[in-house]
Structures are given as structure tokens and as C-alpha cells.
N, C-alpha and C positions, 0 to 999 in steps of 0.2 A: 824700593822693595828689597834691597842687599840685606838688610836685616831680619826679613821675613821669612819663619821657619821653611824650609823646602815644600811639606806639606801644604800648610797654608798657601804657598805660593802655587802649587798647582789647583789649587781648589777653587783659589779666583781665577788666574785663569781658564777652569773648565768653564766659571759663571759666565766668564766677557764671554767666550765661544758660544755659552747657550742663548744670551742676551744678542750677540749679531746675528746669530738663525733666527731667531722669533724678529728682530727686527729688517731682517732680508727684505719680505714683501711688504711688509706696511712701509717703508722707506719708500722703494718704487710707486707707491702707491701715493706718499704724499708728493712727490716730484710733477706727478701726472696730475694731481691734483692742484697745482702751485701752475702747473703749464696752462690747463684750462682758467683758470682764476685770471691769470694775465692776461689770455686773448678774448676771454670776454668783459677785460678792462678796457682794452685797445679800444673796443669799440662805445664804449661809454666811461670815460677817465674819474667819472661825479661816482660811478658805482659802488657804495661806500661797502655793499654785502661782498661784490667781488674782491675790494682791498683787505676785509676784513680775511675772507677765504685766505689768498694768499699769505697774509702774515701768519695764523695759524698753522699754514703750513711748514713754513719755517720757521717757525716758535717751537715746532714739536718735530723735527728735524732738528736740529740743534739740541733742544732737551735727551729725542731717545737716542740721538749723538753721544751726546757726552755720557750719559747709561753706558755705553756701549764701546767705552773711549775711543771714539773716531774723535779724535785729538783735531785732526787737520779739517774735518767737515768742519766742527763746532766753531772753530775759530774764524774758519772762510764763511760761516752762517751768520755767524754773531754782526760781523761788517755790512754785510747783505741786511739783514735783520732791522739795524741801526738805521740804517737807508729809510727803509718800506715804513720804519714805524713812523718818521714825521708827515707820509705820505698817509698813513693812518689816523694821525692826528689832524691832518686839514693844513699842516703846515706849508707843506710841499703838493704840487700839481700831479699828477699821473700823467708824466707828459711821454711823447712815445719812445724817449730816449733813455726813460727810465726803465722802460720797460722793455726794450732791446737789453739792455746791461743785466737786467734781472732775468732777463730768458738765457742768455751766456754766463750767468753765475748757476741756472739750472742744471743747464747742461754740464758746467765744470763739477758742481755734487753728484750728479750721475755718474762721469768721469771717474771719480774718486770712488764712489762704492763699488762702480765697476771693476777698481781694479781691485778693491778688497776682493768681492763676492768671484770674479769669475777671471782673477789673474790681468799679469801687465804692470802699467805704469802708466802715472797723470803728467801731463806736462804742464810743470812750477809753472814755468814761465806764460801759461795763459794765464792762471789762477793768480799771480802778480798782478799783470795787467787791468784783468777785472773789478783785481781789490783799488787800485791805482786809478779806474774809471770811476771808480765807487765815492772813494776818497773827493777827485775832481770835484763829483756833482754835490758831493756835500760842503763842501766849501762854498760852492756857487749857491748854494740855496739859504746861505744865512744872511743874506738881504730878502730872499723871500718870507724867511722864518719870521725877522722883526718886521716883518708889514703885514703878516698875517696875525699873528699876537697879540696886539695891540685890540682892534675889534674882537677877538674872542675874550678879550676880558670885562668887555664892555657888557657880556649877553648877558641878559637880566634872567635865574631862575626859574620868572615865570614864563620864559621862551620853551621851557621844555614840552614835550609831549605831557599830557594827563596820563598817570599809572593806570594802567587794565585792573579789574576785580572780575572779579567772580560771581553772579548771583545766582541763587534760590527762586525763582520763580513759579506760585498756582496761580492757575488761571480758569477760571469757575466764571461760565456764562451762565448768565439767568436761564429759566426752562424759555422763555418768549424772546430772546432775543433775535432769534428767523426776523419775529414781529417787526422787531425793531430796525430793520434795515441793515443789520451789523452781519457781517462773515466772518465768525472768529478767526478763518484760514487766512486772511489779509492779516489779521490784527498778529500774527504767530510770521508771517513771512518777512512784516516790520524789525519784528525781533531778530529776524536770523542776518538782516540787512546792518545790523550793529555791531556783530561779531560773530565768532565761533560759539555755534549753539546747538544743544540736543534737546529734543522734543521726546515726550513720552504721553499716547492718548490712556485715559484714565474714561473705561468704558464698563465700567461692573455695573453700571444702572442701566444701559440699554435694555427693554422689556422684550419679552417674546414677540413674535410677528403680528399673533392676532391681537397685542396692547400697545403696538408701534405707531406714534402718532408723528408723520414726517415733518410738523411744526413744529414739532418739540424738542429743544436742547437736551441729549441725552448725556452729554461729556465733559471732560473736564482735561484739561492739561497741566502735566509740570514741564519747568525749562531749565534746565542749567546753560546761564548766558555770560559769556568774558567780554566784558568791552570797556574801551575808556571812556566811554559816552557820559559816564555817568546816569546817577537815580535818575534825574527828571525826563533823562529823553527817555528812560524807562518808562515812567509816569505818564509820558506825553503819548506815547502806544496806544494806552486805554483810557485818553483822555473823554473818550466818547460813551464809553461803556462804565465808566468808573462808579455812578451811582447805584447801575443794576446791576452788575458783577463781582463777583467776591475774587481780587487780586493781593495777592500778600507776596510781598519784596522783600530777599535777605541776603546780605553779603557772606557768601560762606568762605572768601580766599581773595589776597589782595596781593600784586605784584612786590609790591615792598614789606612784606611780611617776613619778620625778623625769625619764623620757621624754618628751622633748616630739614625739616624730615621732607622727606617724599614722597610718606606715605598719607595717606587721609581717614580720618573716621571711618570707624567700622559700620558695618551694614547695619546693625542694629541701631545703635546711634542715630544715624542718620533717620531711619523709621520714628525712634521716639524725637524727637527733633521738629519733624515734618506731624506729628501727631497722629499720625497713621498706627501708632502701636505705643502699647501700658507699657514703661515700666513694669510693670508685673510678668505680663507678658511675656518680656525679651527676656525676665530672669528665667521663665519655665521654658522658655524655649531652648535657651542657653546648657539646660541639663540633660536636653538628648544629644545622644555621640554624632551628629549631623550636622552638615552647615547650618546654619539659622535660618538663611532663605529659602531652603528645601523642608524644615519641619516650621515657617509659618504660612506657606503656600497649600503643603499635606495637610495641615490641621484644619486651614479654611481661616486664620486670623488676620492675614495682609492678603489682599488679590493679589493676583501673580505678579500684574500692571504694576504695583507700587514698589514690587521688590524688584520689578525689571527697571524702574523708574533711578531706585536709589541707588543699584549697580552704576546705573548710566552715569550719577554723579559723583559716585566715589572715584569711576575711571578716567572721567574727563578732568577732575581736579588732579588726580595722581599723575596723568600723563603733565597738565599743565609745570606743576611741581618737576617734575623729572628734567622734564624742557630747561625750567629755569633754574634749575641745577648743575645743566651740561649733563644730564644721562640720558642719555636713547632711551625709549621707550621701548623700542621693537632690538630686545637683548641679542648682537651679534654673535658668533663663535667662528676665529680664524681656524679652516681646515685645510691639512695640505692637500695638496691636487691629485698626490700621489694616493693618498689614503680616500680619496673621490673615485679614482680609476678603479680601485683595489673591489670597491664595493658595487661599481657597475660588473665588474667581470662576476661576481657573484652573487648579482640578479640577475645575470645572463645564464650563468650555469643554474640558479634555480628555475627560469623559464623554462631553462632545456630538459631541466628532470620532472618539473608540473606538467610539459608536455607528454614525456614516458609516461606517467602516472594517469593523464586522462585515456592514451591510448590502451594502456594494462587495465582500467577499469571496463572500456569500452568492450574491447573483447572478451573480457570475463562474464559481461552481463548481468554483474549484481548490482543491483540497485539501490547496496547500503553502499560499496566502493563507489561506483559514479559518484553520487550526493558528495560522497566526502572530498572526488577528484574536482568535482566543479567548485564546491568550498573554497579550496587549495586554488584553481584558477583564480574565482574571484578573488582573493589575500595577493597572489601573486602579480593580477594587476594593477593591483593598489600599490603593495610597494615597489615595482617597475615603475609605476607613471611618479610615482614621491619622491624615487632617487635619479631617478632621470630629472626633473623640476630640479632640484639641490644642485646638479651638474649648470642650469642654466644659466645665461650672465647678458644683461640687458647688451646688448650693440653698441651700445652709446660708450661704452669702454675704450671700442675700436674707433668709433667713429671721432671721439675726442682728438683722437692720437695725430690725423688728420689735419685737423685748423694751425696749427705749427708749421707742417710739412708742404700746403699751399702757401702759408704766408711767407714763407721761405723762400719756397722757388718762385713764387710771381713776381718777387723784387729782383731777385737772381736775375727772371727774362727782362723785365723792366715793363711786367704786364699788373694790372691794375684786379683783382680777383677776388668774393669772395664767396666763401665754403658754408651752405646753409644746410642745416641737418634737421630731417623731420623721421619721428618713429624709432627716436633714441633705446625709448625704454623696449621696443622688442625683444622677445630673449630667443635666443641661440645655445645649441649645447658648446661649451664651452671646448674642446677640440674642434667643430666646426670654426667655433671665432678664432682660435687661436691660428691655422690653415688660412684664415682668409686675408689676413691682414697683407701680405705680397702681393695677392691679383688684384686687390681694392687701391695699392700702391700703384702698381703697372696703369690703369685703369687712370687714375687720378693725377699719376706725371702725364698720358698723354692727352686729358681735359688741359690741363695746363700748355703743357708745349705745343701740340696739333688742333686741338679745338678753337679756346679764346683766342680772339685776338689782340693787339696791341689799342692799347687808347685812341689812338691817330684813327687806325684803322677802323674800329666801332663807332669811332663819331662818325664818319664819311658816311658809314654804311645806316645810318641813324640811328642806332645802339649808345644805351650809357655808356657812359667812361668803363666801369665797372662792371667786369664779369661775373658769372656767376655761376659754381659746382656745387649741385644740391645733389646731397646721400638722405636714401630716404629707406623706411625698412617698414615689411606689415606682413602680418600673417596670413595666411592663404591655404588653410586645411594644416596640414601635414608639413609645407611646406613656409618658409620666408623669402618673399620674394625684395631684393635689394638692388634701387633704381640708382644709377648713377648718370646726372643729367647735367650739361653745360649747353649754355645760351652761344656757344662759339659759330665758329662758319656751317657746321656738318661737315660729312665725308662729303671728299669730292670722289664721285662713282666713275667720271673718264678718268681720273688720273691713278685709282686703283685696276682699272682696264689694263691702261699702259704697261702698267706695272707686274700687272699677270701676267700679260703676253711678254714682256722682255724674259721674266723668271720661265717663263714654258708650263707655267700653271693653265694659261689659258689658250686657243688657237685665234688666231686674228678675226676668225668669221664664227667665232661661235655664238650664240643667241644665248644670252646669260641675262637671267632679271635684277632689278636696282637689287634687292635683298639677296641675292646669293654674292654680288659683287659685294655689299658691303661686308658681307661672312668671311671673304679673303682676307680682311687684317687679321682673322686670326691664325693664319698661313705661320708656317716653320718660316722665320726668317725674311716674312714679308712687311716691309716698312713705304712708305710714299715720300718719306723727310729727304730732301734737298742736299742735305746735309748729317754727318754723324755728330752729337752735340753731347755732351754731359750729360742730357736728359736722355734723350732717344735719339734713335734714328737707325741702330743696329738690329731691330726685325725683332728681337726677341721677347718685347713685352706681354702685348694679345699671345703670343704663343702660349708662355709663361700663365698667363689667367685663363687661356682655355683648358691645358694640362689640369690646372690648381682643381677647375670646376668640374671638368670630369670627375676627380679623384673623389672629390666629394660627394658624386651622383648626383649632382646640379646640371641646370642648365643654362645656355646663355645668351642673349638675343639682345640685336642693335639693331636699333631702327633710328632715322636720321631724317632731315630736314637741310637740302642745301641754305645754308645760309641765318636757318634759326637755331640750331644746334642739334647734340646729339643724346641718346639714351643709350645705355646698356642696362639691362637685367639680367639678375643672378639670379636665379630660381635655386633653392638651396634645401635639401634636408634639415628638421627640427634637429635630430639627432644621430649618428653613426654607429652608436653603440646597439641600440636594438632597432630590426626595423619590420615596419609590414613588407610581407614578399607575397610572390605568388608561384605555386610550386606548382610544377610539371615534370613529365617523363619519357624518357627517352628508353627506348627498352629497359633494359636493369637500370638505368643511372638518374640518377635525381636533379633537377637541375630550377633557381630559384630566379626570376622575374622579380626585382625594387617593384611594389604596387603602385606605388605613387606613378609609374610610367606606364603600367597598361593601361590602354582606351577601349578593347573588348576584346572578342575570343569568336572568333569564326569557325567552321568547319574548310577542309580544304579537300577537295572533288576533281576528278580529272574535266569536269565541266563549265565550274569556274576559272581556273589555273591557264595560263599559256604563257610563252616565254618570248621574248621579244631581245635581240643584241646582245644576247648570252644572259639577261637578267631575267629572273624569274619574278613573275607580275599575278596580280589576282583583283578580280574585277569584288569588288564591296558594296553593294548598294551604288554602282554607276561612277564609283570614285577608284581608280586605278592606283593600288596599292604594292611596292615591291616586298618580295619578300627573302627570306634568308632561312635556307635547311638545315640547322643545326646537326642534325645527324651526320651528314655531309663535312660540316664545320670542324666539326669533333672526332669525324671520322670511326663511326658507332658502329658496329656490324651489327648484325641481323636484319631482320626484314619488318616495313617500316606498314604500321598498318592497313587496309584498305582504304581506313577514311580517317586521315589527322589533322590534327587542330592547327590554328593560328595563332598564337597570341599578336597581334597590331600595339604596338610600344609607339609613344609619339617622343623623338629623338630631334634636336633643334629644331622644335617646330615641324617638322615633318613625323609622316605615319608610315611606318617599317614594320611589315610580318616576320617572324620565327616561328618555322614549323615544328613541332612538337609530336610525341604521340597523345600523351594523351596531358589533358588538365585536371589536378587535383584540387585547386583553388585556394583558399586565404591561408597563409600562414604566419605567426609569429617567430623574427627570425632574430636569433643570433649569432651576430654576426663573430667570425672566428677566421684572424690573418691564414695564409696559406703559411707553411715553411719555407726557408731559406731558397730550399732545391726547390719549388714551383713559383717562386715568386715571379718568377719572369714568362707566365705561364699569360698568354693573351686571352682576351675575351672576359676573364675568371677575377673575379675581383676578392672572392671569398670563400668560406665556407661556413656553411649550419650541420646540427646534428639533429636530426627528425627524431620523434617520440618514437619511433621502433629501433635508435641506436645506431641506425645507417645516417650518411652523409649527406648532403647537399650541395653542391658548388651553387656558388650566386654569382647572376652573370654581368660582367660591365658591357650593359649595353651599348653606351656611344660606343665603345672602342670596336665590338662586333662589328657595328655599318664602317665605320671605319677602314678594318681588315679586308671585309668584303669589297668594299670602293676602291680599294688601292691593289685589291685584285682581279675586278675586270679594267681596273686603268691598264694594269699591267699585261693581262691578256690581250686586250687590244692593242697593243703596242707590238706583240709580240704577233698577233695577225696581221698585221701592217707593214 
């Protein structure tokens, strides 16, 4: 490039820089994808779609490489590449040696963009190595190559699969075939048993009720049917009905069709085709400014049924076609994250102004402003609930990331383990997934290191060899509740005893039930491990995931079985950005309740109410409730009304009151960081702006019971 005018030379330059941003995240993206491809090769080496996965991945890693002149990926890809592809071709085994080198060739590509994208240095000398192991096994594999070779030249043609086609399919029962014994709904479920099929019923002749005669064939069907079955097992369907039913068979698209379009017949076409519509017809339909399917429907010349019919098979071919082109059907658009955040903050500030506006209608009392305020509401929660979706990102992103990081460390221990994941596709707002991947990690080194046990071990105990860490994830209202479960030992509940009482968490004689003992691993700094290890054993992890789950307004609950394993559930918000609340008040000041945690709303009376050990308690329908005076809390002045409410929050499984004065009930919140100077404000997780332009604080509830617990610990220590 010495000879390259200056100008020109910065001009490509700005290209490469635009071309490495646009390929930043689709890179990460294929790495992650090339990771999963592997380990669900590991477990079946014949899976020709998973080798297939991975090589694309590295085919197009290497391609938007060299786009991009990552000089050094392409060349360390190209060797890796060479590898994979005779393993692609049947030459070479997927044996698991190969696929350890190919996982350390992953990570060294990571390596290396990492140190493009986010600064640093690669160390050569692994990336040597790998190429050096790479090299070894391809050397060793060309005695497997000439033994393999040989029989694949042998394979005759006709070993191949039959090409898929496309048909055309009407299917016109007799009026008497009831008579006949025949259920046309078997004779159509045949069909769907042969391939990917669309059904459409063709119902314009059913008569009115009082000329319905329930013996009589009123219907008729079209099908569009892909299979390789071929005509005759088509034929064989209605081998039974063939001389009293009018069937007509057409190949409208064949897999090896030398068409390169995408696209398919037009809807009209298709209609005169099927005989459903003149020529003539389609010409005068054709001269109004309208789709064709909406002026032959309006005019009364195709029933709706036959235009809904033709759609169906214009789109099933198109999609087919697109498929076997390499193009998505369902047309992606990469967006940055940044410009995703930028447009929640700005359905958040229009919630907060449609709020003002229903509240300014209300008070005015016109009847023409309401209408048009609730308008505006209904608009505003449409696009709320469509840019929140857009934000969403199935689990299975995270949960991928996982089956590496088990198979990792269970060789590490020398323990036998694996990671099964159910409820992938869940979605989650994507800052919730992004927060949770640490305490899902915490969580999952201690399944690994304190749960399963050793092979030796599980046999004795009569356990398979192989452990097992299932993540699983499902929807639950508002909420995603996410189970984290190993078939290991369970807690041991005396030897977390011990271990309170040595720390001073707990007193020698104090009466504590199994589930509050197992609540102590998530103690500051409380560990049971023998030993400090690489993995665990310094206290910090459970702390670490309880922190994570708060911040999130989650919750989180272990329950265990000596000896057959354990659970944790994350109980998790859909999403962060806006949320249901429930607004109350405390003399002048506003103060907001997460919905998803209140269980109800009591009054509170000097009749109910009594206090017991410095806590204050309140009897609920026979069930003994503590509670907590915010006023008090916050340290509110004025005088607190004769008669104020409850709200009962259920906080780890337990039910905790906040006295209030008064309940104003549902609100839609959003939510708004505190500034620098209150961020270290307790209790207070946030703030809202209410439709009259006053504030809100929103409260972190755990951390309240919290505050409060660690203040009659401390008062009683201080009477002592």
C-alpha cells in the first residue's frame, strides 16, 4: 500500500474499521456457536448436522476474517478448517481428541479478537502448538483417509436419498362417502404422515341449518404436500376412495430444480392453474388499483377459502425455495444494544407522560380528553409490551455457555458429569440474562465441586457413574422461575450447624428448622469445604448469587434431599426496565411496592397488633405475621393515622408486613437509577415519576427485612 495515494489509503482504512465493528458480535457469535456444535458432537461423533454446524462456523470465521483482514485468525482458521473438513467428509472419526484440540483452537480465536476488540496480547506460542497438534493428527489420519476412500467410491447412485417435490393436491369426497365407511380426516392425517403439509377446507357449499343434512359431504380440500415418497404412496392414500372421489395430483416444485428464483407464482396464476378463476377474470381484476385477492373476494368471484388456499401455497413453496437457497425466511436485522436501551428509556418516558395525560384528563372531566387519554394508554401499551419483546433473548444463549464450563471442570475434579438443559427457548429481558450469568456460574462450580460426587463414590452409594446438573427455565406469570438441580449428596444440614456455630451465626442450643439451616450457605463468607480449592471453598459464591438475586428483585430458594441431591430456584423478573408496582403513602412522600411480591393489604388496629422481643407481630387470619413501620424506617414526621394499612410482601418464602398510611393500589412503573449521591441509600432501590410530576421511591424489599434483622440482632446483643 506504499504506493497508495494518502487519501485512498485512509479511506480503506476507515472501510477495515467499519467492516471489524459490524463483524465484532456476529464473530462472538459464531465462536459460541462452533462451541455448542462441538459438545453436542461429543456426545454423538455420527452427528453429521452438528459437524456440518461447526464447519460453517469456521468457514464464515475465516471468510468475514479475511473481509476484515484478521490476517492471523484466517490463517490459524484455514489449518483448523482443513482439519474439520475431512471429518466432514466421513474421512476422519469425531473422535474426542479432536474435538478437545478444536475447542483450544476456539478459544485461541477468541484470544485473538479479544485482543483486537478489547486490547492486550495472544500468546504465539499457544497458537503454535495447536497448529503443531493439528498438523500431528492430520498426519495420523491418512491411513484412515485411504481406508475410508476406497468403499465411498464403491456407493452406487442409487444409495442416495429420493429428491423431495412439491405437490398440488384437491381432494373432493363424494356427497355419500359418511355412507361409505371412509373419514376423509384419516385419509388427510395419511398425508401429513409423508411430509410437511398445509391443509386448507373448501366449505362454500355447506347449506344453511334448516337444509343441513349430517350425511352429507359438504367439503372439499386442497393440500400442498413436500415429500420424497413419491406419486404412488400419494396414490395409495386414496386407494380406497379413488373411484367415488375426484383427486387431482400436481407437481408444482421439485428439490433439484435448475430455478434459481425464490420467488413463486403469482396469486392469480396460481387461481387460473387450480381452475378456480378465467383468465378473463384475472385480466379485470388486475385493473383495479388493489391486491387481486381483496377485489376477487369483494366482487364474490374466488371464495375467500380459495384465495386463502393459494396464499398458503405460494408461501409454503417460497419458504421452501428460500430454505434451499441459504436464505432465512424470517428476514433478521442486527441491532445494537445500545440503540435497544436508548428506545426503552423512551417508552419509559412516554409511559410516564401517558400517565400525566390520563391523570390531566381525569381531573378536567371532559369526556372528549379521557377518550383520547385512554386511546393514548391503549397505543402506549402496545408499544411498551413490542419493545420490551424486541429486548427479549431466549436463555438458551446463557445456558449454552454452561456445557463447556461443566465439562471442563468435571475432568479438572476427576468427576464424571453431565449438564442437561430443559426450557432453553424461555425469554428473558436481555439485562436480566446479561446479570445472571455470575450467580448461575457460582451456583453451578458448587453442583460441580460440593454436590456430585466422585464415580467410586456414586457407585458404592448405587448411583450411576455419571452425574447430573440440569438447568431448566419456564414461565410463571410475570415471573421466570430458573431450577438449578444435581443428583449429588444434598447439603449436609449437621455439618452447616457446625459451621454457624463456629462463625457465631448461630448459638449452640438454638432450635433452627432443616430450611433455615440450608438458607446459611448463603451467609457472607460461609463455606462447609474442608479445604480452599481453585473452585471453592472461600465463602464467597452463595453470597455472591444471593447479592446478584436481590439486585434483580428475585428470589431464591434451596431445598435438598440428603443423599439424592439438591435444588435452587431463581425466581426472576421478565424485565427491569418497566415494572408493575404498587404505590402507597406515607404522609407527603410516595413510596412503591415490586407487585409481583405483594400477597395482600390488611388494615392494622391497636386490636390486632402486639409486640413480642422487641418485634412487632400481627395476628392475620390465625397466622402470625411480623411486621415493619416504615415511617419509623424512614424516619417520616408527622402523625401516623388512626387506622393504617399493611401491605404483607412474601420475602424468601416468608410473609413480612410494611406499615403504610395509606394504599393507593396498581401502578405502572418506571423505573429511574437513584443519582451518584443516594446510591448508597438502603432500603431504596429506585425511583418513578407519578402522573401528577411528584416522585416515587421504589423499595428493595429483601434488603428492608434485612436492615430490620440485623437491627434487633444488634439490639439484643446490646441488652445482653
Amino acid at each position: 500500500m506504499s504506493d497508495m495515494p494518502k487519501d485512498n489509503y485512509d479511506s480503506t482504512e476507515n472501510i477495515i474499521k467499519e467492516l471489524r465493528a459490524t463483524f465484532r458480535e456476529e464473530a462472538y457469535e459464531l465462536l459460541a456457536e462452533l462451541e455448542s456444535a462441538l459438545l453436542e458432537l461429543e456426545k454423538n461423533p455420527k452427528d453429521k448436522e452438528q459437524i456440518g454446524r461447526a464447519f460453517r462456523a469456521m468457514h464464515t470465521i475465516k471468510g468475514s476474517g479475511g473481509a476484515c483482514e484478521f490476517h492471523d485468525i484466517v490463517s490459524f482458521t484455514h489449518d483448523l478448517e482443513t482439519m474439520f473438513d475431512k471429518v466432514r467428509s466421513g474421512k476422519v472419526a469425531a473422535t474426542r481428541k479432536i474435538i478437545d484440540i478444536t475447542l483450544l483452537a476456539r478459544d485461541h480465536i477468541k484470544a485473538m479478537l479479544n485482543s483486537y476488540y478489547q486490547g492486550g496480547s495472544t500468546d504465539e506460542t499457544k497458537g503454535k502448538d495447536i497448529i503443531a497438534q493439528l498438523k500431528e493428527l492430520m498426519s495420523q489420519t491418512a491411513m484412515q483417509e485411504r481406508a475410508v476412500i476406497a468403499p465411498e467410491r464403491r456407493t452406487s447412485p442409487r444409495d442416495a436419498p429420493p429428491l423431495a417435490k412439491t405437490y398440488r393436491i384437491r381432494f373432493r369426497p363424494s356427497a355419500d362417502v359418511f355412507d361409505q365407511g371412509v373419514n376423509p380426516i384419516k385419509l388427510l392425517d395419511e398425508l401429513r404422515e409423508l411430509g410437511p403439509c398445509k391443509i386448507v377446507a373448501q366449505t362454500e357449499a355447506i347449506p344453511f341449518l334448516e337444509d343441513f343434512d349430517p350425511r352429507t359431504n359438504y367439503t372439499y380440500w386442497d393440500v400442498i404436500l413436500t415429500t420424497s415418497h413419491g406419486m404412488n404412496a400419494i396414490q395409495d392414500v386414496f386407494i380406497f376412495v379413488k373411484d367415488t372421489a375426484e383427486v387431482k395430483i400436481e407437481v408444482i416444485d421439485e428439490e433439484d430444480s435448475p430455478d434459481d428464483e425464490t420467488s413463486y407464482k403469482y396469486l392469480g396464476d396460481i387461481l387460473v392453474e387450480r381452475g378456480d378463476l378465467t383468465p378473463e377474470d384475472m385480466k379485470k381484476s388486475l385493473k383495479a388499483k388493489k391486491l387481486i385477492g381483496e377485489v376477487l373476494v369483494e366482487t364474490g368471484v374466488v371464495p375467500t377459502a380459495k384465495v386463502e388456499s393459494a396464499l398458503v401455497e405460494q408461501q409454503h413453496v417460497r419458504d421452501l425455495r428460500e430454505r434451499r437457497h441459504g436464505v432465512d425466511a424470517t428476514l433478521n436485522i442486527r441491532v445494537a444494544t445500545s440503540k435497544l436501551d436508548i428506545l426503552a428509556d423512551l417508552v419509559g418516558e412516554l409511559v410516564t407522560v401517558q400517565a400525566r395525560l390520563t391523570q390531566t384528563a381525569l381531573d378536567s372531566g371532559m369526556s372528549a380528553l379521557i377518550s383520547i387519554a385512554e386511546e393514548v394508554e391503549r397505543l402506549t401499551g402496545a408499544i411498551r409490551e413490542n419493545t420490551m419483546n424486541i429486548r427479549m433473548l431466549p436463555i438458551g444463549t446463557t445456558f449454552s455457555k454452561f456445557k463447556r464450563h461443566v465439562r471442563d471442570l468435571s475432568a479438572e475434579l476427576g468427576k464424571e458429569i453431565e449438564l442437561t438443559t430443559n426450557g432453553a427457548e424461555t425469554e428473558l429481558d436481555k439485562t436480566v440474562i446479561e446479570r445472571l450469568g455470575d450467580p448461575l456460574v457460582h451456583i453451578i462450580r458448587n453442583c460441580i465441586d460440593h454436590g456430585i460426587e466422585r464415580p467410586e463414590e456414586r457407585m458404592k452409594a448405587g448411583k450411576p457413574r455419571r452425574g447430573e446438573i440440569h438447568l431448566s427455565a419456564v414461565h410463571s406469570g410475570a415471573h421466570v422461575l430458573i431450577s438449578i438441580r444435581d443428583d449429588g449428596a444434598g447439603l449436609n444440614t449437621e455439618a452447616i450447624r457446625a459451621k454457624a456455630i463456629e462463625k457465631g451465626l448461630l448459638q449452640p442450643d438454638a432450635l433452627v428448622s432443616e430450611q433455615a439451616l440450608r438458607e446459611m450457605i448463603v451467609a457472607p463468607g460461609f463455606s462447609t469445604a474442608a479445604k480452599v480449592t481453585g473452585v471453592s471453598g472461600r465463602g464467597v459464591g452463595m453470597d455472591v448469587v444471593k447479592k446478584a438475586i436481590d439486585a434483580l428483585h428475585g428470589a431464591l430458594e434451596i431445598s435438598s434431599v440428603r443423599g439424592v441431591g439438591t435444588t435452587i430456584t431463581l425466581k426472576l423478573p421478565l424485565t427491569l426496565a418497566i415494572i408493575d408496582g404498587f404505590l402507597t403513602r406515607i404522609g407527603e412522600e410516595n413510596f412503591i411496592f415490586p407487585l409481583s411480591l405483594v400477597d395482600e393489604c390488611v388494615e392494622l388496629t391497636r386490636e390486632n397488633a402486639f409486640s413480642k422481643g422487641g418485634r412487632h407481630l400481627i395476628d392475620v387470619r390465625g397466622h402470625i405475621v411480623p411486621f415493619i413501620r416504615l415511617r419509623e424506617q424512614f424516619a417520616i414526621t408527622g402523625d401516623a393515622p388512626l387506622i393504617e394499612q399493611i401491605v404483607i410482601a412474601r420475602v424468601d418464602n416468608r410473609r413480612v408486613g410494611f406499615v403504610v398510611d395509606r394504599v393507593i393500589g396498581g401502578h405502572q412503573t418506571v423505573i429511574k437509577n437513584l443519582g451518584t449521591f443516594y446510591k448508597d441509600v438502603e432500603g431504596i432501590s429506585g425511583a418513578t415519576i407519578l402522573g401528577d410530576g411528584t416522585v416515587a421511591l421504589i423499595l428493595d424489599v429483601p434488603k428492608l427485612v434485612r436492615i430490620t434483622e440485623q437491627q434487633e440482632v444488634d439490639l439484643a446483643s446490646a441488652g445482653g
